[in-house]
Each structure stands twice: as C-alpha cells, then as structure tokens.
C-alpha positions, 0 to 999 in steps of 0.5 A: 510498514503499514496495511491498508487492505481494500476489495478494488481489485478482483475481490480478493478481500472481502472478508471483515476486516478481523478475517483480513487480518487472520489471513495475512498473519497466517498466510505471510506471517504479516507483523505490522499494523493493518488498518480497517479495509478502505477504498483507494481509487475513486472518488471514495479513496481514503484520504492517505491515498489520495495524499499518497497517489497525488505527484507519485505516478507509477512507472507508466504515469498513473496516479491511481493505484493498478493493483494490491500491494502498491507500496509507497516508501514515505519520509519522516517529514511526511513527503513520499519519496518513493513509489513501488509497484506490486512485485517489489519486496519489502527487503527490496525496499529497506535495500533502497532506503540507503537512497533516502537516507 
C-alpha cells in the first residue's frame, strides 16, 4: 500500500506534506509509505495517475478520480487490475486479492 495524499477534494489536506504524514499515523495509525502530496485530476495530475486512471473507469464510467481514498489494486507487472472506490477497506481489498492471483 501506498499514499498518495492530494488537496483536490474539499481541502481536506492542506498541511505540509510532514503534517500529512503525522495525522495519518496518528488518526489511522497509517504504516505504508506516503509520498509528497500531488495532483490527480487535471492537467497537472501526476503521472502515476494519469497511468492509473487511464482504462479504469469508476463504477459509473469515469476516469478522474471523484474522491480521496480511491484505491487501485496494481499487478506485479505493473498492469491495474482493479479499481476501488472511496468506502471500500483495504481488508477488502487483500479478500479480492484471491481474484488476481
């Protein structure tokens, strides 16, 4: 798992990158890497986004992501094999991992 935090939806992170990282360990006691904040829609949207959005539509069809917490399930060859929305738990998520194996 990786964190990708980003101020696109309703400012929820504005803090530095340092203060980002404080919170998430604190709040959800957050163990995985966390990277600088970014941009993912727009036409400033980090690359890894652009990547992961492209051909992975959300359950109603769009690319760009709609809210925080978006998670995209990736294969160790690097294709995306799933997309989950914002509610969806990482628990969740290592229960479909059987899918992909």
């Amino acid at each position: 798992m990786l964190g990708f935090p980003c101020n696109q939806f309703g400012a929820q992170e504005p803090g530095t990158n340092e203060e980002i990282l404080a919170f998430a360990q604190q709040e959800y006691g957050a163990s995985f890497p966390m990277f600088a904040k970014i941009e993912v829609n727009g036409d400033a949207a980090a690359g890894v986004y652009a990547f992961l959005k492209a051909g992975n539509p959300d359950e109603e069809g769009n690319e760009d992501i709609a809210w925080n917490f978006t998670k995209f399930l990736v294969g160790r060859d690097g294709r995306v094999l799933a997309r989950y929305g914002p509610a969806t738990t990482p628990e969740e998520i290592g229960q479909a991992l059987g899918d992909h194996l």
